[in-house]
C-alpha positions in Angstrom: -1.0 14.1 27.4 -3.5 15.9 24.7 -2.4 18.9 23.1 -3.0 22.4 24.6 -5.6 24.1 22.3 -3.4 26.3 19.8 -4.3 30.4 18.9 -7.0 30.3 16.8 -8.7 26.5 17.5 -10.9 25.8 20.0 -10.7 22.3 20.3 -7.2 20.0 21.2 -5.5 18.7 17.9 -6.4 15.5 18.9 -10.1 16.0 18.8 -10.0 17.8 15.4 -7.8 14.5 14.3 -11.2 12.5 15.0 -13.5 14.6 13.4 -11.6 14.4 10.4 -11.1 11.1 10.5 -14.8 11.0 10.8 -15.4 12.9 7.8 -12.8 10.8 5.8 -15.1 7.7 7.0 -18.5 9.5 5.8 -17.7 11.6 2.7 -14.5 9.3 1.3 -11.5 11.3 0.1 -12.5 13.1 -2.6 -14.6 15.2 -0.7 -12.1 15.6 2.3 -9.3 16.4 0.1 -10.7 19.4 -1.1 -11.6 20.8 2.7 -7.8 20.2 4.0 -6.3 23.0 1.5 -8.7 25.1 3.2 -7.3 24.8 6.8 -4.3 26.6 7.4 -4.3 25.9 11.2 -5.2 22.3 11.0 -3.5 21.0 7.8 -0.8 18.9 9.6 -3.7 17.4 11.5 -5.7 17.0 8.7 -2.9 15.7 5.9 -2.3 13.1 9.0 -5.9 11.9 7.9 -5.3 12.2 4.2 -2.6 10.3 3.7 -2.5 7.7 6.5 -4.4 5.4 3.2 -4.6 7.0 0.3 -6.8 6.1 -2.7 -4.8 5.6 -5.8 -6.4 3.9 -8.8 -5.3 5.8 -12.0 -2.1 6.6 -13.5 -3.2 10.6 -13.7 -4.0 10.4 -9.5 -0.4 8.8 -9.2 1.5 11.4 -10.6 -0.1 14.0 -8.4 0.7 11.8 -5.3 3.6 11.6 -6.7 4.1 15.5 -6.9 2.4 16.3 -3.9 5.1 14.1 -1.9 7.4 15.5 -3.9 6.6 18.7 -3.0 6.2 18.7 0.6 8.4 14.9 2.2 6.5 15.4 5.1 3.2 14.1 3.4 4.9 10.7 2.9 5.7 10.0 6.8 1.7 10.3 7.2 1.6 6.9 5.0 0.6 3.8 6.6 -1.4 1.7 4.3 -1.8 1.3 0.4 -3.8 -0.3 -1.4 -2.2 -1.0 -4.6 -5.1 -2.3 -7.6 -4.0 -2.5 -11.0 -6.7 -3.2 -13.8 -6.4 -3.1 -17.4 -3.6 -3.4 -19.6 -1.9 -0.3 -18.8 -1.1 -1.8 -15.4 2.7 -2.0 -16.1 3.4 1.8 -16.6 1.0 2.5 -13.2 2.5 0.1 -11.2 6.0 1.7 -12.2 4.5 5.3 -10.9 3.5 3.0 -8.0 7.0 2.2 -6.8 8.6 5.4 -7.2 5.7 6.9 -4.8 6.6 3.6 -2.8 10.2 4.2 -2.2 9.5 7.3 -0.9 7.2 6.5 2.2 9.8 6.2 5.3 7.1 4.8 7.7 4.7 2.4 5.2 3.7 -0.8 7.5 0.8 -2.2 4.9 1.3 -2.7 0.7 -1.5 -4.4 -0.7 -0.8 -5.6 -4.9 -3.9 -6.4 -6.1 -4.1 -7.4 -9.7 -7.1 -7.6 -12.3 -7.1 -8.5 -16.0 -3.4 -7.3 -16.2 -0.9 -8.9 -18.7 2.5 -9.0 -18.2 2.0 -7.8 -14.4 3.9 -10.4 -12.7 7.0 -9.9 -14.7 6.8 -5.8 -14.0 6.5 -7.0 -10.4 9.5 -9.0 -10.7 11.5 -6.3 -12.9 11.0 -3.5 -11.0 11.2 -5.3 -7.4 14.3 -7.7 -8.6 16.3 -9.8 -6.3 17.8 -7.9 -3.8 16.5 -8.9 -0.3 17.5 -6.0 1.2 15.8 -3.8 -1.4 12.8 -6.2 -1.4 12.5 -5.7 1.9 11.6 -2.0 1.7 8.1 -2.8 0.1 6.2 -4.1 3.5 4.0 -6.3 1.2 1.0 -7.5 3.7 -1.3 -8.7 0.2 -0.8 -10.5 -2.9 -4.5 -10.8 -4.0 -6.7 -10.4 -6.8 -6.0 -13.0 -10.0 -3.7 -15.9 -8.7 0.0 -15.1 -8.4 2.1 -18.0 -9.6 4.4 -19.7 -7.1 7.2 -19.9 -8.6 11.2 -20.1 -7.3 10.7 -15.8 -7.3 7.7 -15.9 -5.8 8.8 -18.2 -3.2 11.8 -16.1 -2.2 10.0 -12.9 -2.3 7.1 -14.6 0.2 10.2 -15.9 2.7 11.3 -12.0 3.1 7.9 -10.9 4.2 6.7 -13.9 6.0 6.3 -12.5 9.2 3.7 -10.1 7.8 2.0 -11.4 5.5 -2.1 -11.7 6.1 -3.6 -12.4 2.7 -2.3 -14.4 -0.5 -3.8 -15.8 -3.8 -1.9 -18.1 -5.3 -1.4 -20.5 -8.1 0.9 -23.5 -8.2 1.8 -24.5 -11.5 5.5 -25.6 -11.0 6.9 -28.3 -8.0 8.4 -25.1 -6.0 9.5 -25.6 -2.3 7.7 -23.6 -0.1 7.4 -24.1 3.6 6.9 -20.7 5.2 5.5 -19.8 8.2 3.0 -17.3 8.3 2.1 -16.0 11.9 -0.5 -13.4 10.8 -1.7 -14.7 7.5 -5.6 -14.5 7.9 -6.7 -15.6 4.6 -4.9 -18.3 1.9 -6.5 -19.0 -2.0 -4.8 -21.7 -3.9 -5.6 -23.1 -7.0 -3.5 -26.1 -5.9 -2.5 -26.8 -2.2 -0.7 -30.3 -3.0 3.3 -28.4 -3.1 2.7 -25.9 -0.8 5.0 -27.8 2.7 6.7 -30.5 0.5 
């Protein structure tokens, strides 16, 4: 059942939702973000937008997610989706920002680590995640993508927690690693070498 309109708003909640979302669509986030601080009887609506898939690329952006969650908790239940894309070599110390904001997202359903030109990555990712299943299992990883990931024995484990939800993975396959997994909604698969991968 749509919302009543509210004092002051013309339109049901749910109608303002898809204009925003609209918006968000047209103009991208930078230009929306500005416009939600401006509407005091619409911001839960209108954060819901926001941060269902927030942008993140630079260490500087991180930190004021980070804040802004910080700040306010019930920005992170709006999080859905995230799109994690590391480039350059100070990949290590954004992706660390990264999982802090991570851990704090209650309803996340879609983690996306994609990696470019970044040294080092893989063990930062294997660091900071480590080997604890049910801790791994926090981070709903959907997409490993970007430069080849190595499957390694890590790797492998890590991929058998979030099998089930996996949709897109690049991999490499430089070491004779067991790895029979299946992946029920895994829509897209680059390997540098498919010959292990089952045996």
């Amino acid at each position: 059942t749509p919302e009543p309109p509210r004092n002051g708003i013309l339109f049901p909640a749910e109608v303002w939702k898809l204009i925003f979302e609209r918006f968000l669509e047209d103009h991208g986030q930078a230009a929306f973000a500005p416009v939600v601080r401006f509407l005091s009887f619409l911001r839960p609506e209108a954060e819901s937008v926001l941060y269902r898939k927030p942008e993140i690329k630079k260490i500087p952006r991180a930190i004021c997610f980070l804040t802004s969650i910080q700040n306010d908790p019930r920005r992170a239940n709006h999080v859905r989706e995230l799109p994690l894309r590391i480039r350059g070599s100070r990949g290590g110390k954004f992706f660390n920002v990264m999982l802090d904001i991570i851990c704090r997202l209650p309803r996340l359903a879609s983690f996306e680590v994609c990696k470019y030109r970044v040294e080092h990555l893989e063990d930062t990712f294997r660091a900071s995640i480590g080997t604890e299943v049910s801790y791994q299992a926090r981070f709903p990883v959907t997409k490993l993508t970007g430069q080849l990931w190595k499957l390694d024995a890590w790797l492998a484990s890590f991929l058998h927690v979030h099998c089930d939800r996996l949709e897109e993975l690049h991999l490499e396959n430089p070491f004779e690693v067991p790895f029979d997994e299946n992946f029920p909604k895994l829509r897209s698969l680059t390997c540098h070498d498919l010959s292990n991968i089952g045996n």
